[in-house]
C-alpha positions as CSV (number, residue, x, y, z in Angstrom):
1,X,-7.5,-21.2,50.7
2,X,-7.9,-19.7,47.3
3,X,-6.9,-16.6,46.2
4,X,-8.6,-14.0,43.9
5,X,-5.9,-11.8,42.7
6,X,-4.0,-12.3,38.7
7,X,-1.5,-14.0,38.2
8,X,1.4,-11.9,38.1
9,X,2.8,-11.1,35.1
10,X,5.4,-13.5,33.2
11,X,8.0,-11.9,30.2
12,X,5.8,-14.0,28.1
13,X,2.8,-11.9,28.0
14,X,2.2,-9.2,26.3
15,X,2.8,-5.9,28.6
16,X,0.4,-3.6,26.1
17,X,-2.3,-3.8,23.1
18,X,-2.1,-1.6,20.8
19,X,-5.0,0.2,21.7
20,X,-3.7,0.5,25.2
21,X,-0.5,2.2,23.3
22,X,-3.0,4.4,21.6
23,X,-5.6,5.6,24.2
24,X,-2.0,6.1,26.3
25,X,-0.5,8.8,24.0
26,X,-3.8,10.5,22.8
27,X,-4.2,11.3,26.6
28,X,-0.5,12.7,26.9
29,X,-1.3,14.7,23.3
30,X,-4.9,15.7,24.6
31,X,-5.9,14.8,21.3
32,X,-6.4,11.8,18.8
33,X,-3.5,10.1,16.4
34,X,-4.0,10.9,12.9
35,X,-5.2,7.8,10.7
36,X,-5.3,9.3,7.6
37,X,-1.7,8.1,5.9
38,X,0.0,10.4,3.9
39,X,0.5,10.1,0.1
40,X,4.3,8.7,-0.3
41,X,4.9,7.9,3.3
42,X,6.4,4.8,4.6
43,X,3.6,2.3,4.8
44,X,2.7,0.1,7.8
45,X,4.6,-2.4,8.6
46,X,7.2,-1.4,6.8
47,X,10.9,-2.7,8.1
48,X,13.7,0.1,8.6
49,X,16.6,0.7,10.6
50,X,16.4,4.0,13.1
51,X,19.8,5.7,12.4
52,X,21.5,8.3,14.7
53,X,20.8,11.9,13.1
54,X,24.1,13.1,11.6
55,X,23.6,16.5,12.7
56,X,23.6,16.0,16.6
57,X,24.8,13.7,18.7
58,X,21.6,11.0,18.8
59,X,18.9,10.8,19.0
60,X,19.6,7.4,20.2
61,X,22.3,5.4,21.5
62,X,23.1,2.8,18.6
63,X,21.8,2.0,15.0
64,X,18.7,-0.7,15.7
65,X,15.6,-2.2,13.4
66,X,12.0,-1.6,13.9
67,X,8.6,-1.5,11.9
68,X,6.6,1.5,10.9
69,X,3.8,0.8,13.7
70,X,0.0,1.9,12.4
71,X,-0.9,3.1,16.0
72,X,-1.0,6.4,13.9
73,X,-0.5,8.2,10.5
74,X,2.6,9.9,9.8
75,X,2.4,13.7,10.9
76,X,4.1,16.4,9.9
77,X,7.4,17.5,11.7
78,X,6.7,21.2,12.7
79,X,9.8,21.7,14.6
80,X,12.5,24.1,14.1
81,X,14.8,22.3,12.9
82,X,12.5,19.9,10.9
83,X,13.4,19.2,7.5
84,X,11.1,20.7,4.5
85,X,8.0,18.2,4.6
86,X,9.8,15.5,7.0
87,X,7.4,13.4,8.8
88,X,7.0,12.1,12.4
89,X,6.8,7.9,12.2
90,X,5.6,5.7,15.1
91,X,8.3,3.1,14.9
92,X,7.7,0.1,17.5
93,X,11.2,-1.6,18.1
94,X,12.6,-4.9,17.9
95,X,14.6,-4.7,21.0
96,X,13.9,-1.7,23.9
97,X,16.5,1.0,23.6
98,X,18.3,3.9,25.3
99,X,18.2,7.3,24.1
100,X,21.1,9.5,23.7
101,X,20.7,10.8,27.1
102,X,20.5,7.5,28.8
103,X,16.6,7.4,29.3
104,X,14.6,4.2,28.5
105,X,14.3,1.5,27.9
106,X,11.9,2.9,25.0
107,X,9.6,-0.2,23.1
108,X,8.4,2.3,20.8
109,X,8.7,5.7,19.6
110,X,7.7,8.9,17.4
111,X,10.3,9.2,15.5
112,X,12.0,11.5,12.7
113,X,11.8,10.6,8.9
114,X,15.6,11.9,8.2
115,X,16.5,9.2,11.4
116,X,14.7,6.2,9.3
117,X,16.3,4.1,6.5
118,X,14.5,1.7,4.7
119,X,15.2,-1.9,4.9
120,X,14.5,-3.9,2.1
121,X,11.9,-6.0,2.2
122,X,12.8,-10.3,2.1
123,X,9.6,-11.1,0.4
124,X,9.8,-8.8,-2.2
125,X,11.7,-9.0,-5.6
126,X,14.4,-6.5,-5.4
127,X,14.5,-3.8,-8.3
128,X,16.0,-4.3,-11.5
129,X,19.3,-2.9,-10.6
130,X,20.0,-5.0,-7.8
131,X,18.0,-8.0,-8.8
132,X,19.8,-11.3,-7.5
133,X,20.0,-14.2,-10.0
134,X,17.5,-16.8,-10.1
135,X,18.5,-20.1,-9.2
């Protein structure tokens, strides 16, 4: 007796492609992700840690790493209580988290420039001021 359905899914595979991640949230938007990356953005690719926004309680649970995820182009945060000129980063994470409110687990996210720090990057030469010694 054979059987014709998949096999079922293991932890090892992947869950989504990226374009699966793309087509997914240009439906929910009704529109497509901008590709055009902004002059003195963070690049793709780009290592930072999501930090909780000082202002308000979140908007996540804990402090966690990700990379700057070139599903789309940074966009311009239009909300209220945006920061002059702060950008909207798609960050995909290392590890799924919780938001503030208890939803998730979230693998990836649009998230606020002002709630993004920079991590420095271990294959690049730090700058002159915090240069470590050759050996």
């Amino acid at each position: 007796m054979t059987d014709a359905s998949p096999p079922p899914h293991t932890p090892t595979d992947p869950p989504h492609t990226p374009t699966d991640d793309r087509r997914a949230v240009e439906h929910i938007l009704g529109r497509p992700l901008a590709q055009s990356w902004p002059v003195g953005a963070l690049p793709p690719g780009s290592r930072v840690t999501v930090v909780r926004d000082p202002d308000r309680d979140g908007p996540w649970q804990v402090e966690f790493l990700g990379t700057i995820d070139a599903m789309g182009a940074p966009e311009p945060n239009d909300h209220a209580q945006a920061l002059s000129g702060e950008l909207l980063y798609w960050v995909a994470f290392d590890a799924p988290q919780y938001d503030s409110d208890g939803q998730g687990p979230y693998r990836k996210a649009q998230v606020w420039g002002r709630c993004l720090r920079p991590e420095p990057d271990a294959g690049r030469p730090a700058s002159p001021a915090g240069r470590k010694p050759l050996s």
